[in-house]
Every structure is written in C-alpha cells, then in structure tokens.
C-alpha positions as CSV (number, residue, x, y, z in Angstrom):
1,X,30.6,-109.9,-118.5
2,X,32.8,-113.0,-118.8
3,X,36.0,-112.2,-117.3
4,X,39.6,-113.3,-119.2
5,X,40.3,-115.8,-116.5
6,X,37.5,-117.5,-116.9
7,X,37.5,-118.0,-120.6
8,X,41.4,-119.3,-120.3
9,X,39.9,-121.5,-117.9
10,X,37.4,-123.0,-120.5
11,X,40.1,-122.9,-123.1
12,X,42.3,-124.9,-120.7
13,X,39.4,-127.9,-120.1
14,X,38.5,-127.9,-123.3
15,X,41.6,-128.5,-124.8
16,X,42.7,-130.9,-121.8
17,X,39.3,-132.9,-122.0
18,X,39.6,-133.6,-125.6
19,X,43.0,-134.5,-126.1
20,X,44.8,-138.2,-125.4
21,X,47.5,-136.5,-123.3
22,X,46.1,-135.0,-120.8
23,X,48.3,-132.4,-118.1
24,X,49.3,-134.3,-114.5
25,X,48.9,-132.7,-111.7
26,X,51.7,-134.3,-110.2
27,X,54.2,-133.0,-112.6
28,X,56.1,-130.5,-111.3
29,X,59.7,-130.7,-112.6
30,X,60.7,-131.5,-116.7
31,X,62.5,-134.6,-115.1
32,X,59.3,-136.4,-113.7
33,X,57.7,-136.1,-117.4
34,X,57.5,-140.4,-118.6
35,X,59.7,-140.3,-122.0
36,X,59.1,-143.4,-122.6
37,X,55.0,-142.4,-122.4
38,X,55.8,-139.4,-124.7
39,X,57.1,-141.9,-127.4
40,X,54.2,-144.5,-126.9
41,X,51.4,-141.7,-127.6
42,X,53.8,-140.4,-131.2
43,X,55.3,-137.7,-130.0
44,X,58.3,-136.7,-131.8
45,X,59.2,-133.2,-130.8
46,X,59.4,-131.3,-128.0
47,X,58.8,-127.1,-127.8
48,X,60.8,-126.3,-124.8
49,X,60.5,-123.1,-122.8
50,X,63.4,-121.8,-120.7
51,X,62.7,-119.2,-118.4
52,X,61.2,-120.4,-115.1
53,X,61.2,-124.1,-116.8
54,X,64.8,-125.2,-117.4
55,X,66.2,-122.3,-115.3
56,X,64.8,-119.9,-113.4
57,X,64.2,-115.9,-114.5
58,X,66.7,-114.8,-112.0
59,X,69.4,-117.3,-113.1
60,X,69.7,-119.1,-109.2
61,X,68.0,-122.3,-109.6
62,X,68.1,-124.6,-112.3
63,X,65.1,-127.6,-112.8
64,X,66.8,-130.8,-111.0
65,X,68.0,-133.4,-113.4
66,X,67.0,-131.7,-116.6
67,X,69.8,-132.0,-118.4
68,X,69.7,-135.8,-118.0
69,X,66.4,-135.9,-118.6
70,X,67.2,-134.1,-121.9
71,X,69.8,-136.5,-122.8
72,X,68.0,-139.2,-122.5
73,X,65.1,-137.7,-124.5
74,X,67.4,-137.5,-127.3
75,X,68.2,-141.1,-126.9
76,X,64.6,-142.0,-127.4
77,X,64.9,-139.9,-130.4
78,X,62.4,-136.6,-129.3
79,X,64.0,-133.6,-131.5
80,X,64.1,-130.3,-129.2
81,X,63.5,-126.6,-130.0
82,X,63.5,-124.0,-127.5
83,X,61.1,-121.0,-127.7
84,X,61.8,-118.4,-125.4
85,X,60.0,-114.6,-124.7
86,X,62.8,-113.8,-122.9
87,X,64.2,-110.5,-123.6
88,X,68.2,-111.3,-122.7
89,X,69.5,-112.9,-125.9
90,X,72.7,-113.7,-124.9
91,X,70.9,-116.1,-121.9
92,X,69.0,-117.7,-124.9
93,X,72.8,-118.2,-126.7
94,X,74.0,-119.7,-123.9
95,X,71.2,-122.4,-123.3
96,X,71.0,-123.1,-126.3
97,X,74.7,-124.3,-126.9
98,X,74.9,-125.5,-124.0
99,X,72.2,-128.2,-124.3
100,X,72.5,-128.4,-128.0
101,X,69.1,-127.1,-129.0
102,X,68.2,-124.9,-131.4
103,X,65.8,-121.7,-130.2
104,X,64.1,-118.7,-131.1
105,X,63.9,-116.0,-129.1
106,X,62.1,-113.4,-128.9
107,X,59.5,-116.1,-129.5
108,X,56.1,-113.7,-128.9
109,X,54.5,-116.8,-127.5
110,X,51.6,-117.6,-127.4
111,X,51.3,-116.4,-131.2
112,X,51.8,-119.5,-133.1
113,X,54.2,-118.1,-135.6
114,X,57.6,-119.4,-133.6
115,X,55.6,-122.9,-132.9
116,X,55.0,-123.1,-136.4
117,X,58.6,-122.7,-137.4
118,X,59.8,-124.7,-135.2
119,X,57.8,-127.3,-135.9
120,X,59.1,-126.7,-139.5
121,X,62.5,-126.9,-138.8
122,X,61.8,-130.3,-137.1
123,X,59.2,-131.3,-140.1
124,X,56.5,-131.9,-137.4
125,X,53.3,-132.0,-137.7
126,X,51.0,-130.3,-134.4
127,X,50.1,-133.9,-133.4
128,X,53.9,-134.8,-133.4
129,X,54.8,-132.2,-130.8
130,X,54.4,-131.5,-127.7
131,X,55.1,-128.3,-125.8
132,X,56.5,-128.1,-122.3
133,X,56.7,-125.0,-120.5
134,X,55.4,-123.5,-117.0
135,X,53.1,-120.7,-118.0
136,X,49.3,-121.5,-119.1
137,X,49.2,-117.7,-120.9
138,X,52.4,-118.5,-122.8
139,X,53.0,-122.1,-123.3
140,X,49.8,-124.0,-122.5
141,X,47.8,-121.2,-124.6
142,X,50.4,-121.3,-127.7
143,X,49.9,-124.8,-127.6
144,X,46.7,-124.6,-128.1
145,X,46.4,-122.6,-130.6
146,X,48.6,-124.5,-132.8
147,X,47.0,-127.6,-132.0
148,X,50.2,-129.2,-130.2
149,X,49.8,-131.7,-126.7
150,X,51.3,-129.7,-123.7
151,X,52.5,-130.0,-120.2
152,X,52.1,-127.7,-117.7
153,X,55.4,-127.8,-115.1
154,X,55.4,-125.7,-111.8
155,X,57.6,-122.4,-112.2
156,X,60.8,-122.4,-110.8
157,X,61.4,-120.1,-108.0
158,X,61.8,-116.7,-109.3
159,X,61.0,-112.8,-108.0
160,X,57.9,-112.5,-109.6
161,X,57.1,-109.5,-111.6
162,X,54.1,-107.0,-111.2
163,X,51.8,-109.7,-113.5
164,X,52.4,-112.2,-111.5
165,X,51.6,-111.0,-108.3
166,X,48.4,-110.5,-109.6
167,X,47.2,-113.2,-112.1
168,X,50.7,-115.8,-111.5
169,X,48.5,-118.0,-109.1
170,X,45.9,-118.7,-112.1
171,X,48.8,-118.9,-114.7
172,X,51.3,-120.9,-112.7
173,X,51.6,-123.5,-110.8
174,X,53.9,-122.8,-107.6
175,X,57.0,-125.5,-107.1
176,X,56.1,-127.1,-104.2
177,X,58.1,-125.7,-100.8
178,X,61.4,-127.9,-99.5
179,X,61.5,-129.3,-103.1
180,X,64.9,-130.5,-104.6
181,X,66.5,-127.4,-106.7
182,X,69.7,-127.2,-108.9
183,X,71.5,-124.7,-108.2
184,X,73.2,-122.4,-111.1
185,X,76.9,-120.5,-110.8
186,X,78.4,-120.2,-114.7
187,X,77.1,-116.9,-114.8
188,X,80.5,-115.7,-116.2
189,X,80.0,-117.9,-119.1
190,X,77.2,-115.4,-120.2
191,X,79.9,-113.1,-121.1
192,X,81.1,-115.0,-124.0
193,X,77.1,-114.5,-125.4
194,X,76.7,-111.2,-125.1
C-alpha cells in the first residue's frame, strides 16, 4: 500500500518537473522571491498565505522585509489576495488592512474554491498566478490543483501543533537556525478587529 506521503511526493515532482517555474531551494523568506523574474515568466497575481509565511502562528516573528518586498511587488504591478485557514478572523482583518490586500479566510485550502475566487476577483487566469505560502498540504497542494505556479517558503518559527510534530518535516521546510527575523509587538491593534 502506497502511503499519502508518498503520493504528495509524486504530486509535488510532477507538478514541479512540468512547469516553467520551478520551486528554489534556496528560497526561504517571501523577500528573496526575484519580482522582477515573476513578471518576466507573466505572472500577474500573487495568492498569499499568512500564517507561518508573512507572520508567524504565534504572532512573535514576522518574515524580514516583507512588507517592502510587498510594496515593491505592487510597483511592478503583481495584484495580491490573501488566503488564510486561519481560524482567528480578527488576525486576518488586521493583515489584511494593514498591507492593503484583500483575503478570505477561512480559506479551506487546499480546496480550490477560495483560489478560484480569488483569482476571480483579480480576473486571473491559473497561469497568471502564482501562490506563495509555506505548507506543501495547503499551499503547494491548492496550487496544484488549480493549476496555479507556487513557491514553497520555509515556515516561520512557530510552536508546532500535534500535526506537525508528526508529518511538518515532510510538509515544511524549517527556517534555517541564526536566520534574520522581524520581530512583531502591535498586538493591541488586534483589538480594534475583533
């Protein structure tokens, strides 16, 4: 018997080995991803995750330079959307002002229903879009199956839940040890969200 690893795996070289944009390795943080390489290969929208991406689950750290990064995404034209699974709504709210980008939330990712109106709100087409988010089971996967480009980013340091401590090396990859962090302390400003 074939385990479920194993056929994400397959999934996950498949889609990799037959798609222009393919995942670095050495991309570990949303500000290391080449905009102006994004543009080059069409992309016109990005699907954001948040959680563990843009800031971690436990609201500490927060991914160095990514709100630059975003800014000058928007520059170069990229339209955002954020799709979160995160069950804290008000933390969704917040981002989402904050960086000025519409979301959904819960998103149910890696069902393609949220990728698909998202990509209609931004009147995308699949090939238009890529998704960016640190979970292969969520982001990587719902990619996928909507038949968007992805990056993979390392998770941001986070307590890890029962799941992960199980399957969150084969879903995940780590942020490297002694790497730069931003750090986060507006958590009062969640109040006016909730």
């Amino acid at each position: 018997m074939i385990s479920i690893r194993k056929i994400l795996s397959r999934i996950y070289k498949n889609y990799f080995h037959n798609h222009k944009f393919k995942s670095s390795q050495s991309v570990y943080k949303l500000a290391q991803i080449n905009i102006h390489l994004l543009t080059q290969l069409g992309i016109r929208g990005v699907i954001l995750d948040l959680d563990n991406t843009i800031i971690s689950e436990d609201d500490r750290y927060l991914s160095p330079l990514a709100e630059n990064w975003l800014t000058q995404a928007k520059l170069a034209g990229l339209e955002f959307f954020i799709l979160s699974n995160g069950k804290r709504l008000y933390r969704v709210k917040y981002w989402s002002e904050t960086l000025n980008i519409p979301a959904i939330s819960p998103a149910k990712k890696p069902f393609s229903k949220a990728f698909k109106q998202a990509m209609a709100k931004m009147q995308l087409h699949p090939k238009q879009v890529i998704v960016i988010g640190d979970s292969f089971h969520t982001d990587v996967l719902g990619a996928w199956l909507c038949g968007c480009y992805c990056i993979q980013v390392a998770t941001l340091p986070h307590p890890p839940r029962w799941w992960e401590k199980i399957a969150g090396k084969w879903v995940q990859k780590p942020y490297p040890n002694h790497s730069e962090l931003g750090y986060f302390n507006n958590h009062s400003e969640y109040n006016k969200f909730k």
